[in-house]
Backbone as JSON, one array per atom type, in Angstrom:
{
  "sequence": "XXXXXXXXXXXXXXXXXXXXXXXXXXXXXXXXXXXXXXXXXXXXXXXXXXXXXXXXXXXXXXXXXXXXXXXXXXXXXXXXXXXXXXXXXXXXXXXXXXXXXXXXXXXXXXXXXXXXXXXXXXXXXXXXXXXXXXXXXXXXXXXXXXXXXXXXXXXXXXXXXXXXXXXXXXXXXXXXXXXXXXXXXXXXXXXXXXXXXXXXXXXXXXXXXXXXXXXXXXXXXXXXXXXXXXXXXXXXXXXXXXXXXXXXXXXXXXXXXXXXX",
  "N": [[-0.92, 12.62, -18.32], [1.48, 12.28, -15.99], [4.04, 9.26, -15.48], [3.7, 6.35, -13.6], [4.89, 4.99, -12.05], [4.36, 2.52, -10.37], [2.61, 1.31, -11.54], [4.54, 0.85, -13.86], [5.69, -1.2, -13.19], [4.25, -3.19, -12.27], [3.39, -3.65, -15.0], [5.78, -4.64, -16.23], [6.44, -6.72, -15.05], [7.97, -6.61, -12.76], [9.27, -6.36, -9.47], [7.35, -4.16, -7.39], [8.79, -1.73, -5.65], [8.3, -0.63, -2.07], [8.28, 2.45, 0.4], [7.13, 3.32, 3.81], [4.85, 5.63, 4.91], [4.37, 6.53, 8.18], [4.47, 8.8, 9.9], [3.64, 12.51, 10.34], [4.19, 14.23, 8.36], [5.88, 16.87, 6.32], [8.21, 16.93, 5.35], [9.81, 14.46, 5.73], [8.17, 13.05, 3.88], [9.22, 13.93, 1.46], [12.05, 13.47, 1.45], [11.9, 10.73, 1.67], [9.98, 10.04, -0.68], [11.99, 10.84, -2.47], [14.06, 9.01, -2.56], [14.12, 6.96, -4.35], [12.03, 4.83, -4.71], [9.29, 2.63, -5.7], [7.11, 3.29, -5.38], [5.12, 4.99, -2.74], [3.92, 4.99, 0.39], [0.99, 6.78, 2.12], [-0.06, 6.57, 5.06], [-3.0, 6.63, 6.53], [-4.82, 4.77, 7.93], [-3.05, 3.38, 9.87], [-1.24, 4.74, 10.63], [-0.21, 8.18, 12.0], [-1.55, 10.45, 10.69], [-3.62, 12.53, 9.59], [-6.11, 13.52, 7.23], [-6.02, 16.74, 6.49], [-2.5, 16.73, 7.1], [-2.04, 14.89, 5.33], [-1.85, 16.03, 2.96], [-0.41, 18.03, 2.03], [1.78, 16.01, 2.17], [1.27, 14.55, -0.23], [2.04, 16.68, -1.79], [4.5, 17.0, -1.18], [5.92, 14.56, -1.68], [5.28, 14.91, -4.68], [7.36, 15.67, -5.41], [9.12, 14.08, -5.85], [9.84, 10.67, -7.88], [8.02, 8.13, -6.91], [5.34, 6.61, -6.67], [2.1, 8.31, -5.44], [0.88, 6.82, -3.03], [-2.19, 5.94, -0.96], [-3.11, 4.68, 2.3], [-6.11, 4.08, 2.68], [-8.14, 5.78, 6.07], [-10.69, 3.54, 5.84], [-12.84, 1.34, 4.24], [-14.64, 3.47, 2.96], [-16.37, 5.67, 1.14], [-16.53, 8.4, 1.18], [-13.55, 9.15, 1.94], [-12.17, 8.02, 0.13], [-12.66, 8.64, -2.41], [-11.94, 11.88, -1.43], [-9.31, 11.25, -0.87], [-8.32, 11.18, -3.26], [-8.86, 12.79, -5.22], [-6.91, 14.58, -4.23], [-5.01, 13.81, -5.0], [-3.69, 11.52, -4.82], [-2.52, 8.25, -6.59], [-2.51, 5.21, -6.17], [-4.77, 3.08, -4.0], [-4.91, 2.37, -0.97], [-7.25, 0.09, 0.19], [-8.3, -1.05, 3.28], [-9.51, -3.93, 5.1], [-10.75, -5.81, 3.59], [-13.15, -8.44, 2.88], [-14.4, -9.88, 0.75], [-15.97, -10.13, -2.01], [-18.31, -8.86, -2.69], [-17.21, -6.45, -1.09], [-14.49, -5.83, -2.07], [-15.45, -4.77, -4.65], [-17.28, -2.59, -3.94], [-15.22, -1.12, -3.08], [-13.5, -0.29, -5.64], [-15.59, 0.65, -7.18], [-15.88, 3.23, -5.81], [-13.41, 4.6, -6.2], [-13.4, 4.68, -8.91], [-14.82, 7.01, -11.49], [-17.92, 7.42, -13.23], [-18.64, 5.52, -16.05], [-17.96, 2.93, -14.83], [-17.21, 3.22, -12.3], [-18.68, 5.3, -9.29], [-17.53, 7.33, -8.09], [-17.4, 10.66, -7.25], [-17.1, 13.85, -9.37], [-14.71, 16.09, -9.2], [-11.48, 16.55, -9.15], [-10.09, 18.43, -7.51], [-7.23, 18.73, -7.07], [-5.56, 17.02, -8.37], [-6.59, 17.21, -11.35], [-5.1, 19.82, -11.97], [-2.51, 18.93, -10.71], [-1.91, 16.51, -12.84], [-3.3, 16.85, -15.13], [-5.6, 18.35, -17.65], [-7.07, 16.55, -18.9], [-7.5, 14.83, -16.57], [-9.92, 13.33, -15.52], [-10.98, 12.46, -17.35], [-9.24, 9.89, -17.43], [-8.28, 9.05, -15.45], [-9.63, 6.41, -14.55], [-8.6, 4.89, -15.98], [-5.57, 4.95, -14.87], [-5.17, 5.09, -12.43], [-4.75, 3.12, -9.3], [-7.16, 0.66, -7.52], [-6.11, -0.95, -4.67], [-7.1, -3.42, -2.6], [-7.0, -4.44, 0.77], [-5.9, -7.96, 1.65], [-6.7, -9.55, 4.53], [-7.33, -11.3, 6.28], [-8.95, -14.82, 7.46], [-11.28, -15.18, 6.2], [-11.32, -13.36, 4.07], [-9.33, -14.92, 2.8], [-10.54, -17.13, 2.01], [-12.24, -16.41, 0.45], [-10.88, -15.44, -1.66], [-10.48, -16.29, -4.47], [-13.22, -15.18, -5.42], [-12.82, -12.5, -4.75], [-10.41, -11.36, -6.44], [-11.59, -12.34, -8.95], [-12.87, -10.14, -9.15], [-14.23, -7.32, -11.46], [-11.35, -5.5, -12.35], [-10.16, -5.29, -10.39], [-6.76, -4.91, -9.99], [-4.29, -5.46, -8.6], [-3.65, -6.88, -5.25], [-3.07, -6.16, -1.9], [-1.71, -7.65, 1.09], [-1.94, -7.83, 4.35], [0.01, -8.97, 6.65], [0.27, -8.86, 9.52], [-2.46, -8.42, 10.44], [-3.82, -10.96, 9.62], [-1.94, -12.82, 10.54], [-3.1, -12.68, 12.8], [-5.69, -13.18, 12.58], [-5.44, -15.75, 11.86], [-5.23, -17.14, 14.44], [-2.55, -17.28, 15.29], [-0.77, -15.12, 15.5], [0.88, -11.95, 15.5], [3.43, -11.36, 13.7], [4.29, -13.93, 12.88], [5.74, -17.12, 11.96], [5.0, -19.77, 11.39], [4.26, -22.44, 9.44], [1.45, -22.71, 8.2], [0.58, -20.46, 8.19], [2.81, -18.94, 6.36], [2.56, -20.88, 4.44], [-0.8, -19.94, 3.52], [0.17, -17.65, 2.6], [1.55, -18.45, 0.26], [-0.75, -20.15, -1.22], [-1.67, -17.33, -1.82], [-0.85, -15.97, -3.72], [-0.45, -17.63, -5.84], [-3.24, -18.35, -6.37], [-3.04, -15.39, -6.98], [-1.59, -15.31, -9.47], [-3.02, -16.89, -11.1], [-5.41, -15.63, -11.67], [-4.34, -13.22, -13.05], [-3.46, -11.43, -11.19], [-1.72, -8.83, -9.18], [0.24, -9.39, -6.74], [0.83, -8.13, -3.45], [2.86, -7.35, -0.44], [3.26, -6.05, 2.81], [6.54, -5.6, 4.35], [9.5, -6.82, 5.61], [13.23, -5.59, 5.18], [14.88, -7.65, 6.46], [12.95, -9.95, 5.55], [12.22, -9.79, 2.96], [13.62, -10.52, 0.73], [12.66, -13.14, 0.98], [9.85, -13.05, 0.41], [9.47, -11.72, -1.96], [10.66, -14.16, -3.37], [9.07, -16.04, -3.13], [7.08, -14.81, -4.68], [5.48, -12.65, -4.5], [4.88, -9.2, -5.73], [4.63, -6.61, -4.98], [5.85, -5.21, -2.74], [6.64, -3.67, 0.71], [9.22, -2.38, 1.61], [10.3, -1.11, 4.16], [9.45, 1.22, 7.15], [8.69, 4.6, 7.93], [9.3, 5.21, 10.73], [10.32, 2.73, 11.91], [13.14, 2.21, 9.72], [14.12, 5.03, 10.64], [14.11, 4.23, 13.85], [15.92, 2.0, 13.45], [18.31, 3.12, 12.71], [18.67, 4.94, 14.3], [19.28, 2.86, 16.63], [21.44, 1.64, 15.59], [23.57, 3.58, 15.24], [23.98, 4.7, 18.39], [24.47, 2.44, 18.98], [27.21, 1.83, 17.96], [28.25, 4.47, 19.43], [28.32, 3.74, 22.09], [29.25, 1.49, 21.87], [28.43, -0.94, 22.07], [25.8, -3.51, 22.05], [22.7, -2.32, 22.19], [19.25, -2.29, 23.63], [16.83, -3.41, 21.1], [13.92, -3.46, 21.3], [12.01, -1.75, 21.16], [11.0, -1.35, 18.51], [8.87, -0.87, 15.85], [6.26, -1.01, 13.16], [3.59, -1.24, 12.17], [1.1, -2.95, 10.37]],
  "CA": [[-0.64, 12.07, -17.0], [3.07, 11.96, -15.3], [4.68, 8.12, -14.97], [3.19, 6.17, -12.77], [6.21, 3.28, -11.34], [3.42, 1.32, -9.71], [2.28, 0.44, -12.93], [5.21, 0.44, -14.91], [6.48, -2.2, -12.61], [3.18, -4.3, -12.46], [3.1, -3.76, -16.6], [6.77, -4.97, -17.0], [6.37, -7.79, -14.24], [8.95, -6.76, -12.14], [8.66, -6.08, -8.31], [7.51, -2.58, -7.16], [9.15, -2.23, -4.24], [7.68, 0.56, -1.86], [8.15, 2.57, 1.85], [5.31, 3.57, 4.29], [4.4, 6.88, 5.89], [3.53, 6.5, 9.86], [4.23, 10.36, 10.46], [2.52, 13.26, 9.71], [5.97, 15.01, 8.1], [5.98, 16.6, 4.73], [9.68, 17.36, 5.4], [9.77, 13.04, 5.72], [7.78, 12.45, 2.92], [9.97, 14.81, 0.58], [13.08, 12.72, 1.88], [11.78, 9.5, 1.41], [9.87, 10.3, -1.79], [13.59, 11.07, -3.36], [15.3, 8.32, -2.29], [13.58, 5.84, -5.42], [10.92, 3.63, -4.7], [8.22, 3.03, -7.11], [5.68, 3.52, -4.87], [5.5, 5.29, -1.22], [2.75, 4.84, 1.14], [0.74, 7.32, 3.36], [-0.92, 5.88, 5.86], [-3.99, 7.06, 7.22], [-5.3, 3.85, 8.69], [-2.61, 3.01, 11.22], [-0.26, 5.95, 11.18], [-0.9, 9.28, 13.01], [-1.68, 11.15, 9.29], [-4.51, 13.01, 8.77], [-6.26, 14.75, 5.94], [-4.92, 18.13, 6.66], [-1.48, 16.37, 7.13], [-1.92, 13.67, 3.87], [-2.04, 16.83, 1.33], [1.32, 18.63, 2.26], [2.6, 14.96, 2.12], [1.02, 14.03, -1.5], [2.61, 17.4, -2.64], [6.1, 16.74, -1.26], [5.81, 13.25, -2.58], [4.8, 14.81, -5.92], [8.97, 16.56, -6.38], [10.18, 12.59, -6.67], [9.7, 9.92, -9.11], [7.35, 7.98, -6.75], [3.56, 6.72, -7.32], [1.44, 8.61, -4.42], [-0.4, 5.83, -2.59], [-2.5, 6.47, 0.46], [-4.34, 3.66, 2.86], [-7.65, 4.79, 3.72], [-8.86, 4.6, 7.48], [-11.28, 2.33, 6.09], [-14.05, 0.95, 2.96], [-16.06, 4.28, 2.88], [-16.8, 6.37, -0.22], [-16.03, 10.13, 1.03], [-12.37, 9.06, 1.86], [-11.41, 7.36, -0.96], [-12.51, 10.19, -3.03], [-11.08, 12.71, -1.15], [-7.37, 11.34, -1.5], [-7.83, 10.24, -5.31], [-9.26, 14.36, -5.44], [-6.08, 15.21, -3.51], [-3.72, 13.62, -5.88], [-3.47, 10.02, -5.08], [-2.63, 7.87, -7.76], [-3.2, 4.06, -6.09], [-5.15, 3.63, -2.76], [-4.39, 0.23, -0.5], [-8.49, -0.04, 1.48], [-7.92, -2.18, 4.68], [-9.91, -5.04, 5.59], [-11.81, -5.98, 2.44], [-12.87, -9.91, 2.61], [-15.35, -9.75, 0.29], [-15.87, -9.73, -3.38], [-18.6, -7.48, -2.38], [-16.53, -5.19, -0.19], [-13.94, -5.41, -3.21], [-16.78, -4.01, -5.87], [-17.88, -1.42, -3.38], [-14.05, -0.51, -2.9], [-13.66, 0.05, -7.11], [-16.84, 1.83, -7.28], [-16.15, 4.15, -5.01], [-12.36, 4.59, -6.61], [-13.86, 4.73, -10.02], [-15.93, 7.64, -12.29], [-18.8, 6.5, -14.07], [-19.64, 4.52, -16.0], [-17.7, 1.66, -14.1], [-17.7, 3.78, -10.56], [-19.86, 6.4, -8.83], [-16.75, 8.48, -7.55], [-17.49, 12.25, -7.62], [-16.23, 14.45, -9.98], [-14.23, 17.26, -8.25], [-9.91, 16.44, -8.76], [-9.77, 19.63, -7.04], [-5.42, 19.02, -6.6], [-5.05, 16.06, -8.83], [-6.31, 17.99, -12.17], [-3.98, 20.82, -11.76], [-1.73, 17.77, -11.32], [-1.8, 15.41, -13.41], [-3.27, 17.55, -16.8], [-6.63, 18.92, -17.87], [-7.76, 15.1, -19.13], [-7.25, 13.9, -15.54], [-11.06, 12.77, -14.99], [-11.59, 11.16, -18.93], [-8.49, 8.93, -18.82], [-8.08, 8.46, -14.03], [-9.87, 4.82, -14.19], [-7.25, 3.87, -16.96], [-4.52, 5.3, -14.44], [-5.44, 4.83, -10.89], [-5.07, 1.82, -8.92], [-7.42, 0.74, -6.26], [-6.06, -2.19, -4.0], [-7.37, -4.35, -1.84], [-5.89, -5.52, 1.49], [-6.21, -9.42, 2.24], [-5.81, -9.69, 6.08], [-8.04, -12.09, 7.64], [-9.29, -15.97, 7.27], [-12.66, -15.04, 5.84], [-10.66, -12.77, 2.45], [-8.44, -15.72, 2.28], [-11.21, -18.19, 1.64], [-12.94, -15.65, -0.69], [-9.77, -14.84, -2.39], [-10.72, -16.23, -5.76], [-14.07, -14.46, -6.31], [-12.21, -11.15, -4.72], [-9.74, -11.62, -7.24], [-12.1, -11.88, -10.67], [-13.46, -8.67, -9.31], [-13.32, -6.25, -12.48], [-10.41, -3.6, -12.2], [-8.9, -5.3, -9.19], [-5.39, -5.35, -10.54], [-3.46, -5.62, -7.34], [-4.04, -6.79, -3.79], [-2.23, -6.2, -0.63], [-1.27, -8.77, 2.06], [-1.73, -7.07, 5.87], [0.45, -10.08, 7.26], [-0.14, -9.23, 10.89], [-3.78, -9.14, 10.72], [-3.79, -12.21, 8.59], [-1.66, -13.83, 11.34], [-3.68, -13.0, 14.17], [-6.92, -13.46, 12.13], [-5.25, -17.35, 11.62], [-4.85, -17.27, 15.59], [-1.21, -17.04, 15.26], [-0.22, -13.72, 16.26], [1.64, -11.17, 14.61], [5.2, -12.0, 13.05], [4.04, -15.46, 13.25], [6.23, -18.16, 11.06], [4.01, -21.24, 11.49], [3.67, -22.73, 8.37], [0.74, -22.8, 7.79], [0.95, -19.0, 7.45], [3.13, -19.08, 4.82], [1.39, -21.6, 3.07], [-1.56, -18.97, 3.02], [1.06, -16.69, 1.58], [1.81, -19.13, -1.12], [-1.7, -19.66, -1.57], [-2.88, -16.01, -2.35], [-0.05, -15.31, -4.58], [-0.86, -18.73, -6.77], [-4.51, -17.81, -6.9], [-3.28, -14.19, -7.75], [-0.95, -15.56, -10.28], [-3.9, -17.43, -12.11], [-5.93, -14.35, -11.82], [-3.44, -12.18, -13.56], [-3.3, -9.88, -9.9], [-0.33, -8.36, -8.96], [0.3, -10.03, -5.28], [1.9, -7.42, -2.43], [2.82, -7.6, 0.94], [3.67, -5.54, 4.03], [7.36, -6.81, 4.68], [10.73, -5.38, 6.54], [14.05, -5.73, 4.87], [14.9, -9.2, 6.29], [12.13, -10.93, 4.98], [11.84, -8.95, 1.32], [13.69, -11.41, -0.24], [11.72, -14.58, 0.76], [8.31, -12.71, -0.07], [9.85, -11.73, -3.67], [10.97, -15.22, -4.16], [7.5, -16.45, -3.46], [6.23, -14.63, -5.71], [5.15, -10.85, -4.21], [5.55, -8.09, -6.98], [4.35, -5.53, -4.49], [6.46, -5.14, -1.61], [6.73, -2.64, 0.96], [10.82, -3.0, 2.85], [10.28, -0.43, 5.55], [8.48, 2.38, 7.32], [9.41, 5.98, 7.96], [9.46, 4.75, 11.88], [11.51, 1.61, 11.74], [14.02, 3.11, 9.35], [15.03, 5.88, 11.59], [14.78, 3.75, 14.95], [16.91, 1.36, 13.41], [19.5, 3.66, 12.59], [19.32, 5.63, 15.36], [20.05, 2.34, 17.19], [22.81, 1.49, 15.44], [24.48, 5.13, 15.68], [23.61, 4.88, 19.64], [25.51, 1.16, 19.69], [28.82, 2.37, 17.7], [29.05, 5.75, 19.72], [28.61, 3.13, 23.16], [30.35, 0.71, 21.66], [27.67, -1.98, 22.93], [24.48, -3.63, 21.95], [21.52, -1.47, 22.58], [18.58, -3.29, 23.34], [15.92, -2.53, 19.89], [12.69, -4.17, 21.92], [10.63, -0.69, 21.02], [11.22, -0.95, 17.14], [7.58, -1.31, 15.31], [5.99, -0.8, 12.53], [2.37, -1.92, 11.89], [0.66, -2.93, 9.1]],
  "C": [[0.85, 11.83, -16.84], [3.24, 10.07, -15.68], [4.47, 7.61, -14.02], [4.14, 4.6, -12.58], [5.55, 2.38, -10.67], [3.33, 0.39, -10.8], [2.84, 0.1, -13.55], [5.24, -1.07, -14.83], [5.23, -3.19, -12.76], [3.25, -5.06, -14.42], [4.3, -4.46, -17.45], [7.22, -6.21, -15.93], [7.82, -7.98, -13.67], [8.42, -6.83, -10.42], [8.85, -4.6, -7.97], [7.96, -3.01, -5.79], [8.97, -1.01, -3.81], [8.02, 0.98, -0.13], [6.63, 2.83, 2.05], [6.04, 4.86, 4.95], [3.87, 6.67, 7.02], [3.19, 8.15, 10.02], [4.8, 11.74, 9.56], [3.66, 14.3, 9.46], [5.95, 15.19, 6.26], [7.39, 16.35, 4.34], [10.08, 15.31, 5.1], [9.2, 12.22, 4.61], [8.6, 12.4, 1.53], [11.39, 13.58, 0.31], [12.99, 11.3, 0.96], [11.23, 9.02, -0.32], [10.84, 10.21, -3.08], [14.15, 9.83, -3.89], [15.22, 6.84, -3.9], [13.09, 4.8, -5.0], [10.03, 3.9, -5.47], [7.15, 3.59, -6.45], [5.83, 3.76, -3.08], [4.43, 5.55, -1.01], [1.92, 5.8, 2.2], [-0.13, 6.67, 4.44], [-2.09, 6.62, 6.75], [-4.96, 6.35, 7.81], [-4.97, 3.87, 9.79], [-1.48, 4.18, 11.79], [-1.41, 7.25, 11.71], [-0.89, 10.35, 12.13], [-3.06, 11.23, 9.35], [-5.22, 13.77, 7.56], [-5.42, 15.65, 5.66], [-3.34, 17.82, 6.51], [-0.96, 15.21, 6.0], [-1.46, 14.9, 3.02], [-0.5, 17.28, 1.43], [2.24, 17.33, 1.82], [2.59, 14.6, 0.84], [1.94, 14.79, -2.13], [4.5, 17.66, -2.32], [6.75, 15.45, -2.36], [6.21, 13.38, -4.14], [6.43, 15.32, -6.93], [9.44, 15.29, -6.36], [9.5, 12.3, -7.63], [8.67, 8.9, -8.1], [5.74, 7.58, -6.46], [3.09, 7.31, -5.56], [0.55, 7.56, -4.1], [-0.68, 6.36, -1.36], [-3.49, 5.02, 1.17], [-5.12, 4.61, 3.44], [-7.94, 4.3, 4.98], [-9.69, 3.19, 7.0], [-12.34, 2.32, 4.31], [-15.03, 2.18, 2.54], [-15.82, 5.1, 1.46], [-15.98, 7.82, -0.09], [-14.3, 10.27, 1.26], [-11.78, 8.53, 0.66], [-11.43, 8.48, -1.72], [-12.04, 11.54, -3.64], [-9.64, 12.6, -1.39], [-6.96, 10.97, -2.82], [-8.21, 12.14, -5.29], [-7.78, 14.84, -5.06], [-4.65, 14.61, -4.47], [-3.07, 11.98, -5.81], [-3.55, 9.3, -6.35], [-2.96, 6.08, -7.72], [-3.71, 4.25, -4.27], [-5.38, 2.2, -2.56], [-6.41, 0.63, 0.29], [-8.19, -1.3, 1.98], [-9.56, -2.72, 4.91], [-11.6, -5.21, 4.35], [-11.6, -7.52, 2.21], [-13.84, -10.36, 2.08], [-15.45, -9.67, -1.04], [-17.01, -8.57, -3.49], [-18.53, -5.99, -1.85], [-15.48, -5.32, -1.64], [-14.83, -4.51, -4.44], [-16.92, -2.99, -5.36], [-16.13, -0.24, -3.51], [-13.6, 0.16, -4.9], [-14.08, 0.84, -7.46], [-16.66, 3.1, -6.92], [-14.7, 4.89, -5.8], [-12.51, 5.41, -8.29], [-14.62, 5.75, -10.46], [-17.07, 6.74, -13.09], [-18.35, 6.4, -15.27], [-19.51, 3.42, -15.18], [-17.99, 1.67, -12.41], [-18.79, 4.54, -10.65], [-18.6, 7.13, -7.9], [-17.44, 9.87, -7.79], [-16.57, 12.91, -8.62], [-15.94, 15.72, -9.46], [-12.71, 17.22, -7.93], [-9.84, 17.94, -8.68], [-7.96, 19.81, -6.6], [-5.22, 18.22, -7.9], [-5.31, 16.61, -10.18], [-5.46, 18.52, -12.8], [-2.57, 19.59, -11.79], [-0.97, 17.16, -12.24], [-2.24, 15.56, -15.21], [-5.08, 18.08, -16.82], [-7.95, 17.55, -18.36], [-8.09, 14.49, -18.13], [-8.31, 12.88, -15.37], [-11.64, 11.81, -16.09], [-10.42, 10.1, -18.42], [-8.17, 8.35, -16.8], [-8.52, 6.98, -14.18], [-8.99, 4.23, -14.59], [-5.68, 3.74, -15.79], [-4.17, 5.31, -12.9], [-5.94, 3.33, -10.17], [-5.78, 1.76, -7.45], [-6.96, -0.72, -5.63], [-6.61, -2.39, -2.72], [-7.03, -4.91, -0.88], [-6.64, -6.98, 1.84], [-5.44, -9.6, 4.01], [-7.01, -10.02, 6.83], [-8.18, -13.46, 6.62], [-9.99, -15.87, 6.26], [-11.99, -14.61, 4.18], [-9.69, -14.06, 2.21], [-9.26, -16.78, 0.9], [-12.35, -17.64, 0.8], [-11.79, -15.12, -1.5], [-10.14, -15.24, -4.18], [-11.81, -14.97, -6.24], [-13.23, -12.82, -5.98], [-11.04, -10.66, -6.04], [-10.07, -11.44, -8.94], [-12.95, -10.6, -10.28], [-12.87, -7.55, -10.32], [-12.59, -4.79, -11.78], [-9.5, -4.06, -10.91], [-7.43, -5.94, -10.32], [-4.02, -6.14, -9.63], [-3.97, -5.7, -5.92], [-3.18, -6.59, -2.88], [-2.34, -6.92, 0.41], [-0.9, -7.85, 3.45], [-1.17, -8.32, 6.46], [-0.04, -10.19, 8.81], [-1.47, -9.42, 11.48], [-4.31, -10.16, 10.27], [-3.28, -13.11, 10.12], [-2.6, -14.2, 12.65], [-5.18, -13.74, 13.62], [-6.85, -15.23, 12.1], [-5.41, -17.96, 13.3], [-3.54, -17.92, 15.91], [-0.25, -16.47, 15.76], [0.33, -13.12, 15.45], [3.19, -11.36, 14.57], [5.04, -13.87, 13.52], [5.02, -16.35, 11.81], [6.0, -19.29, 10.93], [4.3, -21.57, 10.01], [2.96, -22.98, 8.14], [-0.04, -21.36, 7.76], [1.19, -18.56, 6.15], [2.82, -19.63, 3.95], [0.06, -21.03, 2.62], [-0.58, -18.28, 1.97], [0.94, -16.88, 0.28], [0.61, -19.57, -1.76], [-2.02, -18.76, -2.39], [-1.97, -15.59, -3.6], [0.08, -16.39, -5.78], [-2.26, -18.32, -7.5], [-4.24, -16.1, -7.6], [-2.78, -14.34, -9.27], [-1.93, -16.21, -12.01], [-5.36, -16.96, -12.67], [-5.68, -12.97, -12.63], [-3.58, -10.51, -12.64], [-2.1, -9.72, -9.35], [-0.52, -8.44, -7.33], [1.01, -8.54, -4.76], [1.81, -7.54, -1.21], [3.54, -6.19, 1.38], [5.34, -7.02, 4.56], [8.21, -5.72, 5.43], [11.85, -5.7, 5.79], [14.82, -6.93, 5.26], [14.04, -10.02, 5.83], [11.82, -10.39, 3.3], [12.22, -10.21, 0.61], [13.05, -13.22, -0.25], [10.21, -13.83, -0.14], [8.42, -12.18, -1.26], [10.22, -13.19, -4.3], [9.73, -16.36, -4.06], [6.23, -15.78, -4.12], [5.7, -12.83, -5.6], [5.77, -9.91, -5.26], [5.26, -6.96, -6.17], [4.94, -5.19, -3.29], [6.5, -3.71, -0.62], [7.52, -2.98, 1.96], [10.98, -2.8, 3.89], [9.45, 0.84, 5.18], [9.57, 3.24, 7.41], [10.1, 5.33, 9.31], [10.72, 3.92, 12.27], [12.46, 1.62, 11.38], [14.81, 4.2, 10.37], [14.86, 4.93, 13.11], [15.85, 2.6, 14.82], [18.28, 1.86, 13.05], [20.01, 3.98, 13.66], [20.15, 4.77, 17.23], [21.19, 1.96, 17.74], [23.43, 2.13, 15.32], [24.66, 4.31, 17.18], [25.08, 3.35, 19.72], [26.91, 1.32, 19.01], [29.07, 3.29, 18.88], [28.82, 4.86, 21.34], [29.72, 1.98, 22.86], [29.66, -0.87, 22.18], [26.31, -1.98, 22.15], [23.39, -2.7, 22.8], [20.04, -2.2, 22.48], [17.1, -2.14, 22.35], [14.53, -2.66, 20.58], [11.68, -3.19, 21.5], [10.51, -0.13, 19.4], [9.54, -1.88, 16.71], [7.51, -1.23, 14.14], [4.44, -1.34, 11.98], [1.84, -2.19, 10.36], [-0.77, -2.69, 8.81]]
}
């Protein structure tokens, strides 16, 4: 198996620090892939990435140093699968508040004896070596996102779920789920925060969040080992801002800069 910088970084308790994929660009993935992060994100939940458009992306991905992660639209079996078949090496599943939706999410992640994945690394094989399918459970991470009330207040048992190593923190559906809103700074937000990353801490789970480059360093100094600084999106409209306001010479108003989580 290649080097997998997700793990190193979990295994040497540093912080992985990671981008995201919104769009469906191998040429973007290639780029970003390069640039050194441990871990770069495709998104196939909230970005506009599909199948057909994930694989080109895994295999641009695959000329950096990089761990291939992909969010699944959602908890189901034939997707997860498919992008651990396709060369994924950790996979974030969205809206798991459940120690039984965590188990199912594993399972499905997992070969037997521990899962019921399929056997079929029809890319990831070729990959990753001829062992890929004896030694993948040891080497593939499945996480977990925490992003509502309900996973907060199940966060322990989600937590001693075997094999969860790492969870992920969807902040904006967390905030709204608190009835907050999204980019909410209440405190009593962040005191979830500090929460999940205490309970992960006494769990031995590697905490991560959804963050942007002003807030990285609070959510590393509370504790997050999993970070993710910026998107593909956000990245280039914030440049192309600040090009746009040198070559006017004037604030440009940003009001249409996103990034979801």
């Amino acid at each position: 198996m290649r080097p997998n910088p997700l793990r190193e970084a979990f295994a040497a308790g540093t912080p992985a620090i990671g981008s995201w994929l919104s769009v469906p660009s191998s040429v973007t993935a290639e780029v970003v892939g390069n640039v050194g992060y441990d871990f770069v994100c495709v998104d196939m939940q909230h970005g506009l990435i599909d199948y057909t458009s994930m694989v080109p992306m895994l295999q641009a991905l695959s000329l950096g140093g990089s761990t291939a992660t992909v969010r699944v639209p959602w908890n189901e079996p034939g997707i997860i699968g498919k992008v651990l078949d396709a060369g994924a090496m950790a996979v974030i599943v969205p809206m798991v508040n459940t120690a039984e939706e965590a188990e199912q999410a594993i399972t499905r992640g997992m070969y037997a004896p521990r899962g019921s994945r399929s056997s079929g690394p029809i890319r990831a094989q070729p990959l990753e070596g001829p062992d890929y399918a004896d030694v993948a459970n040891d080497h593939v991470e499945i996480i977990p996102m925490i992003e509502t009330v309900q996973a907060v207040e199940n966060i322990d048992a989600i937590l001693a779920t075997e094999n969860v190593n790492a969870i992920y923190v969807g902040p904006m559906d967390l905030g709204v789920s608190m009835g907050l809103g999204r980019g909410t700074t209440d405190p009593s937000f962040t005191d979830a925060l500090d929460h999940i990353v205490e309970r992960c801490n006494a769990h031995g789970v590697v905490p991560g969040i959804h963050a942007t480059p002003q807030i990285t360093p609070d959510r590393i100094e509370r504790g997050f080992r999993m970070v993710v600084v910026t998107t593909d999106l956000t990245a280039m409209r914030t440049n192309l801002v600040d090009a746009l306001s040198i070559g006017r010479d004037a604030e440009v108003d940003d009001a249409g800069a996103g990034g979801g989580y």
